[in-house]
C-alpha positions as CSV (number, residue, x, y, z in Angstrom):
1,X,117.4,179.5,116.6
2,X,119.6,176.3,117.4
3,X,121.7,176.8,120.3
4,X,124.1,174.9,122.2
5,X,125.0,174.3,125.5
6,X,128.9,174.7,126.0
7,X,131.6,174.1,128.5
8,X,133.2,177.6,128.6
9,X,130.1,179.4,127.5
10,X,131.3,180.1,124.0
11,X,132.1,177.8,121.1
12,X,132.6,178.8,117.5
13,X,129.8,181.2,118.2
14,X,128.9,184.3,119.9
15,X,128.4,184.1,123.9
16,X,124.9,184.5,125.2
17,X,123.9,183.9,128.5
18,X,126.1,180.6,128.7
19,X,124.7,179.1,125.7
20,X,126.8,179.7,122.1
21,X,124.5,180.8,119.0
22,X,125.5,179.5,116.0
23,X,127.2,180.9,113.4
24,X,128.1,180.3,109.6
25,X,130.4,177.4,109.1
26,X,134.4,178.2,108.7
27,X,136.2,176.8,106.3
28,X,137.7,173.5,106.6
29,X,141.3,173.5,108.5
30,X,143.6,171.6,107.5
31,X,143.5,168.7,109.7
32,X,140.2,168.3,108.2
33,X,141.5,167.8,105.0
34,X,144.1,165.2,105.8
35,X,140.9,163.7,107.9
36,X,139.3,163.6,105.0
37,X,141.4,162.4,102.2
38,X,142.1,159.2,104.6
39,X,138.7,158.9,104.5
40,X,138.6,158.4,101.4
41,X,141.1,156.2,100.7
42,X,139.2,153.8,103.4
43,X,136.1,154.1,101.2
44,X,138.6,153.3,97.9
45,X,139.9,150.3,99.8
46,X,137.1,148.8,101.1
47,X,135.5,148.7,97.5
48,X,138.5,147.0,96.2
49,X,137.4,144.3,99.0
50,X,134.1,143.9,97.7
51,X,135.1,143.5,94.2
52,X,137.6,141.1,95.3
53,X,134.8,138.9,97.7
54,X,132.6,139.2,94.5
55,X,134.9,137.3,92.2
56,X,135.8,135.2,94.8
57,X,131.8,134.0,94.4
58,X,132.7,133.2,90.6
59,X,134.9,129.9,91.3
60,X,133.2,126.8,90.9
61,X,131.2,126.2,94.2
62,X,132.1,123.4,96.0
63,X,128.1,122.9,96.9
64,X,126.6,119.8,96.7
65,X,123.1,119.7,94.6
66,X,121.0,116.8,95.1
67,X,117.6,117.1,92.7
68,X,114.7,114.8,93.1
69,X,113.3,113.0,90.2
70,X,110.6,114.4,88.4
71,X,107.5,112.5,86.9
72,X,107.3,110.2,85.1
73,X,110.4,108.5,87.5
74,X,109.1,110.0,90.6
75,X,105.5,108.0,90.3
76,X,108.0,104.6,90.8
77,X,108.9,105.6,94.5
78,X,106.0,104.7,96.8
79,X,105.9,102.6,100.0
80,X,108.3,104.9,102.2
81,X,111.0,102.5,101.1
82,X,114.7,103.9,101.8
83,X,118.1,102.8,100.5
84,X,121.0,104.5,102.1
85,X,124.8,105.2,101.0
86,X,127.4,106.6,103.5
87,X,127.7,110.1,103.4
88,X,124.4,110.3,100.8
89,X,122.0,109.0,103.3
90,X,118.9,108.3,101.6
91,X,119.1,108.2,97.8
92,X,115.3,107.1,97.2
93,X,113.9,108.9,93.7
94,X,116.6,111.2,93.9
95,X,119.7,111.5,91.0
96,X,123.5,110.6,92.9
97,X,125.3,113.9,91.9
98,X,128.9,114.6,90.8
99,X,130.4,116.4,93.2
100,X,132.7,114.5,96.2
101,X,133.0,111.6,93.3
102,X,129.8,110.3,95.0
103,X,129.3,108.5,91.2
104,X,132.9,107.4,91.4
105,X,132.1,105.5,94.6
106,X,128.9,104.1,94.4
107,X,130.1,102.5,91.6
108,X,133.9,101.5,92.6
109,X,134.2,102.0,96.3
110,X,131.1,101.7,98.3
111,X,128.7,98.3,98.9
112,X,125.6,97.2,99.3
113,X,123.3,100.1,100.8
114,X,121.1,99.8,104.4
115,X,117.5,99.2,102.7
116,X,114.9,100.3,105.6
117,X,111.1,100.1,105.3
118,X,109.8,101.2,108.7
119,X,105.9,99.4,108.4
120,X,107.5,96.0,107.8
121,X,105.8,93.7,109.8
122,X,108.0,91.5,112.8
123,X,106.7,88.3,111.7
124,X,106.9,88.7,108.4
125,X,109.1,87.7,105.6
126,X,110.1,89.9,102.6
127,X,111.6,89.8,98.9
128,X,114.0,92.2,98.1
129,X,115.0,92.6,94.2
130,X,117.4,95.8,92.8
131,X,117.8,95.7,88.8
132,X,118.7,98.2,86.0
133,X,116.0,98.2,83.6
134,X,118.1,100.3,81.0
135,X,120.9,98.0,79.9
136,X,122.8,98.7,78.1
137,X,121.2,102.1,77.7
138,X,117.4,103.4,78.5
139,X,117.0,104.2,74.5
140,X,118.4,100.4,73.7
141,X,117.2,98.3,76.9
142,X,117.5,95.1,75.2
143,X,119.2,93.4,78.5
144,X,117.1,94.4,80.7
145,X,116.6,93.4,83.5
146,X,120.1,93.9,84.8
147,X,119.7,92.0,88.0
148,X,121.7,93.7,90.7
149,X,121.1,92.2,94.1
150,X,118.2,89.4,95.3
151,X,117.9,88.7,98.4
152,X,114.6,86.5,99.7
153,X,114.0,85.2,103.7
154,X,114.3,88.7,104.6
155,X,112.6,89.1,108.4
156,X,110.7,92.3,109.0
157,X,112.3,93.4,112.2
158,X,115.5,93.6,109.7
159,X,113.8,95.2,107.6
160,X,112.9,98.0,110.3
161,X,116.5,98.7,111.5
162,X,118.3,98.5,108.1
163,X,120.4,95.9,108.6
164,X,119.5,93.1,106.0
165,X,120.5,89.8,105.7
166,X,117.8,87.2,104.6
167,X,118.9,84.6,101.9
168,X,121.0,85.7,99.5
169,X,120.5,84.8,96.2
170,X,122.4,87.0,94.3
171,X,125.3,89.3,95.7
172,X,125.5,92.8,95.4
173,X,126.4,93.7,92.4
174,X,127.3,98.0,92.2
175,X,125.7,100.5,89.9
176,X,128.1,100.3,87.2
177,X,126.6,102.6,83.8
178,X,128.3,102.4,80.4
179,X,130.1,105.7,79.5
180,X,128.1,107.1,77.3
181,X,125.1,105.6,77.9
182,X,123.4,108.3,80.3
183,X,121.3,108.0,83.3
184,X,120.4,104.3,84.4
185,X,117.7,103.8,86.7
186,X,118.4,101.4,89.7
187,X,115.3,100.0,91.0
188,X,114.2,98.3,94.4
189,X,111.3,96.1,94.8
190,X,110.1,95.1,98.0
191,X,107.7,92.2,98.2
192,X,106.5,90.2,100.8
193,X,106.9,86.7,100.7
194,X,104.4,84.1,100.6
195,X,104.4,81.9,103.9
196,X,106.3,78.9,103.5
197,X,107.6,79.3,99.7
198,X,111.0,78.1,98.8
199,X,112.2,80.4,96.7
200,X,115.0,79.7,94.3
201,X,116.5,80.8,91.0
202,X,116.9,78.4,87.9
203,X,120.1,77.1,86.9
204,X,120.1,79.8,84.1
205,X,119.4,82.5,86.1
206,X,122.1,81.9,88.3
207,X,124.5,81.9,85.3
208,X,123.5,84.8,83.8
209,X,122.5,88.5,85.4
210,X,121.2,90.5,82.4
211,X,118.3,89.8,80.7
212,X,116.4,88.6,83.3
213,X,113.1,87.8,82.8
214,X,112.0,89.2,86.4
215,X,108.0,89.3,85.7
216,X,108.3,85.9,85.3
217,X,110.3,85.4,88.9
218,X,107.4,87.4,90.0
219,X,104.9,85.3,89.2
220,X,106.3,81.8,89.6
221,X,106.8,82.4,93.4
222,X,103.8,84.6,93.8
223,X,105.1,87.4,95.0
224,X,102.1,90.1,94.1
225,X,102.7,93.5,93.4
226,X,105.6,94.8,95.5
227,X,104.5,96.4,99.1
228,X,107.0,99.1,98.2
229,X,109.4,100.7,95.7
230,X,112.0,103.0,95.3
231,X,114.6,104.1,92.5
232,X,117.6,106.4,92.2
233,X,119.3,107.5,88.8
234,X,123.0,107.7,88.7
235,X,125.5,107.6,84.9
236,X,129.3,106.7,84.6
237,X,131.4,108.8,86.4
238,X,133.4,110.5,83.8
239,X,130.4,111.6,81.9
């Protein structure tokens, strides 16, 4: 038997030694109607909310995605070399996504990126070549390379902190894709320079940016194979 203990001794029940036995349930009164019916119309209204916080969830989301390349693009980073964009931070083997008109600016707004490799060596001097090797297009790269930016002279304690200056050869020149011509990779090389070489383009070179014959460079000055590389894949904006 479930009992009860009570105030009075007796509630809804029969009195037994100050405890209430309990009986069968009454039917409802109607202030338990009303009590329920609002109920009710809470439960109603707060599914409407849901439904209305679920199709909120079907506008376009204003998410940034950034997706790291995949092989075979992803085998070109190595070397622990970064570049970095304001607001992107490090864009090294990654694709520059849409959203915030980050392919807007790196193209039309922002200039030359930090470049940081963190083993330089102090008394050391580096190489430091970007180029587009799929101009106009990576299906049709019959300019390539595209140079971008060369910049020789480069001391390692620059190198460490981000802030280059070296020798400039060639100015920064932004990632600027054809419409219609899809994703372009932008590549940095990092080599370290030779003690005591002058290094200098030929009059032609300086004239002209695409179809640079940058192996050759490479091996006129001796620069090796670079210490470390990096890439990131961006396409006109509007595409």
């Amino acid at each position: 038997m479930i009992v009860w203990r009570t105030r009075r001794g007796f509630h809804n029940g029969v009195f037994h030694n100050g405890f209430a036995k309990k009986s069968k349930p009454c039917a409802p009164s109607g202030r338990m109607k009303v009590l329920g019916a609002v109920l009710l119309v809470l439960s109603l209204l707060s599914t409407a909310v849901r439904g209305e916080q679920l199709s909120w969830s079907d506008k376009p989301s204003k998410t940034c995605l950034f997706q790291r390349l995949s092989s075979p693009d992803s085998e070109f980073c190595r070397g622990g070399l970064e570049v970095i964009y304001p607001e992107l931070g490090d864009v090294g083997c990654m694709y520059i996504p849409q959203c915030h008109q980050y392919r807007w600016r790196i193209s039309r707004e922002w200039g030359n990126p930090r470049v940081r490799y963190p083993q330089a060596e102090k008394n050391k001097k580096y190489v430091l070549v970007l180029v587009d090797p799929d101009a106009p297009s990576r299906a049709n790269p019959k300019k390539r390379f595209w140079r971008h930016w060369l910049v020789t002279d480069i001391p390692g304690v620059e190198l460490r902190s981000g802030d280059i200056k070296g020798r400039l050869l060639t100015d920064y020149i932004r990632p600027t894709p054809p419409p219609r011509s899809g994703y372009h990779r932008y590549q940095l090389r990092l080599y370290e320079q030779p003690a005591h070489e002058a290094i200098a383009l030929s009059p032609g070179e300086r004239i002209s940016l695409g179809s640079w014959a940058m192996e050759s460079f490479v091996e006129q000055f001796r620069l090796g194979s670079p210490v470390a590389s990096t890439q990131f894949l961006t396409k006109y904006y509007e595409d």
